[in-house]
C-alpha positions as CSV (number, residue, x, y, z in Angstrom):
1,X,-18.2,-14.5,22.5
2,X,-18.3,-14.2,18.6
3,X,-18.5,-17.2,16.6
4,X,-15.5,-18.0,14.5
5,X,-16.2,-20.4,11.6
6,X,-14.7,-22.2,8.7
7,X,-16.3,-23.2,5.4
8,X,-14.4,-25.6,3.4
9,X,-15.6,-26.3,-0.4
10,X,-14.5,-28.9,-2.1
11,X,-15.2,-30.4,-5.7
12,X,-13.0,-32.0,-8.7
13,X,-12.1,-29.8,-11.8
14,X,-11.9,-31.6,-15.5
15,X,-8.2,-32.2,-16.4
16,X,-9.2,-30.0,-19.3
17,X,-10.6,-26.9,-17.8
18,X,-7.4,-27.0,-15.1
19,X,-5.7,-23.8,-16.6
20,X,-9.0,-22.0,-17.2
21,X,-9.7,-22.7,-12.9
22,X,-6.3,-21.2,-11.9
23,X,-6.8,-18.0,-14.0
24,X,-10.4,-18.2,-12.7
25,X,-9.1,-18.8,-8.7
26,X,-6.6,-16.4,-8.9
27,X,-9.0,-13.6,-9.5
28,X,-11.1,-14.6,-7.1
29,X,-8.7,-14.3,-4.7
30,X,-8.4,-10.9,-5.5
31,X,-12.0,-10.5,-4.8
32,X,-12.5,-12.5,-1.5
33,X,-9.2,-11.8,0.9
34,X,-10.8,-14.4,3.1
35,X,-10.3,-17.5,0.9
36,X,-7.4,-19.4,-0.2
37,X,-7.8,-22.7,-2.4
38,X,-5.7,-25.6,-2.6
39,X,-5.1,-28.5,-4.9
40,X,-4.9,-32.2,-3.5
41,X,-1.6,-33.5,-3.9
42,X,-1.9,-36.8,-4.1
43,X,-4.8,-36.2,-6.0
44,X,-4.9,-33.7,-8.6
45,X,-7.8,-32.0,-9.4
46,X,-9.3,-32.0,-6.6
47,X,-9.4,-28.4,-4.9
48,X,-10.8,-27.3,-1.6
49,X,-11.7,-24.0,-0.9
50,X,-10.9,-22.5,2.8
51,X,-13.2,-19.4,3.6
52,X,-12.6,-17.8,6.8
53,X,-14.9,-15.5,8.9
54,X,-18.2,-15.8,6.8
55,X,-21.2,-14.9,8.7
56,X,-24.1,-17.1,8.8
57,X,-26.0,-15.0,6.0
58,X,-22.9,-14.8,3.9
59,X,-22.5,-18.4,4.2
60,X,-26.3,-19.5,3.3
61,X,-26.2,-16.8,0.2
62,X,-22.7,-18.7,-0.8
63,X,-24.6,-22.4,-0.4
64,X,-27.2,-21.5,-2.0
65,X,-26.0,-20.1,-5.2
66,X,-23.1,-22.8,-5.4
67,X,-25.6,-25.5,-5.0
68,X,-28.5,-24.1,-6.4
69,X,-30.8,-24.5,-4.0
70,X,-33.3,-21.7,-3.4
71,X,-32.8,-19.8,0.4
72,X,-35.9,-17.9,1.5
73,X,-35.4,-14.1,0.9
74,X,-32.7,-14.6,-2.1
75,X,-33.4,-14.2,-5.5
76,X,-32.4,-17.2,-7.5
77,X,-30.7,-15.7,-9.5
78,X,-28.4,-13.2,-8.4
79,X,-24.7,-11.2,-9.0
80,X,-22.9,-14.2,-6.9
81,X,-24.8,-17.4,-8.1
82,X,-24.1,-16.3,-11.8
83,X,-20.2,-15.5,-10.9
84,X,-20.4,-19.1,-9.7
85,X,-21.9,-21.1,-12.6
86,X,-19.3,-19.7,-14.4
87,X,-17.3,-22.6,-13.2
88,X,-20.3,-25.2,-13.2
89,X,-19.3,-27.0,-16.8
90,X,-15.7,-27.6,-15.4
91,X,-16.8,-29.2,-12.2
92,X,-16.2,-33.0,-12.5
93,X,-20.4,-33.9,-12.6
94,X,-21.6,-30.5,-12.1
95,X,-22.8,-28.5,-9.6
96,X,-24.3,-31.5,-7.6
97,X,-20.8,-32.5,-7.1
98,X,-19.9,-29.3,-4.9
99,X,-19.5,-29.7,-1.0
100,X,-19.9,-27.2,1.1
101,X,-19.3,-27.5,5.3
102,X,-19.2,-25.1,7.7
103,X,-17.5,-25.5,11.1
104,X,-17.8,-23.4,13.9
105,X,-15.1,-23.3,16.5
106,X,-16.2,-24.9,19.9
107,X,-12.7,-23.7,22.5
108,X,-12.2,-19.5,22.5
């Protein structure tokens, strides 16, 4: 049986750099079919990420460059953790503030 998983990202965008994230989101959703984001709406700002169908490599290169931590075999500094930073000043207390979880689903 394959392993079907979920990764939710979550962080809070600056009120000012709101405009600048939807033109930034919307073109990444041209570039990753598998994610959708959505905005809190009871509390604005606050957007969570849904990826779908990441493998486990995909999903450790995504952690680490989002969080900046260092994974064994990946450069540190690479095409995807640069395309990420480029949100890192509008991220309500920086990049420490993003979450990143990854659920597996457990029934076939």
């Amino acid at each position: 049986m394959k392993k079907v998983c979920i990764v939710f990202v979550e962080y809070r965008i600056e009120k000012e750099y709101r405009t600048s994230y939807l033109t930034w989101a919307a073109v990444l959703k041209q570039q990753f079919e598998q994610m959708d984001v959505y905005e809190g709406a009871e509390q604005p700002g606050l957007f969570v990420e849904i990826w779908n169908g990441l493998s486990d490599e995909a999903y450790a290169a995504m952690k680490a460059a989002r969080t900046g931590t260092i994974t064994p075999g990946l450069p540190d500094e690479t095409e995807e953790g640069r395309l990420w930073r480029h949100i890192d000043p509008w991220i309500a207390g920086g990049r420490g503030k993003v979450h990143i979880w990854k659920f597996t689903r457990i029934t076939p």
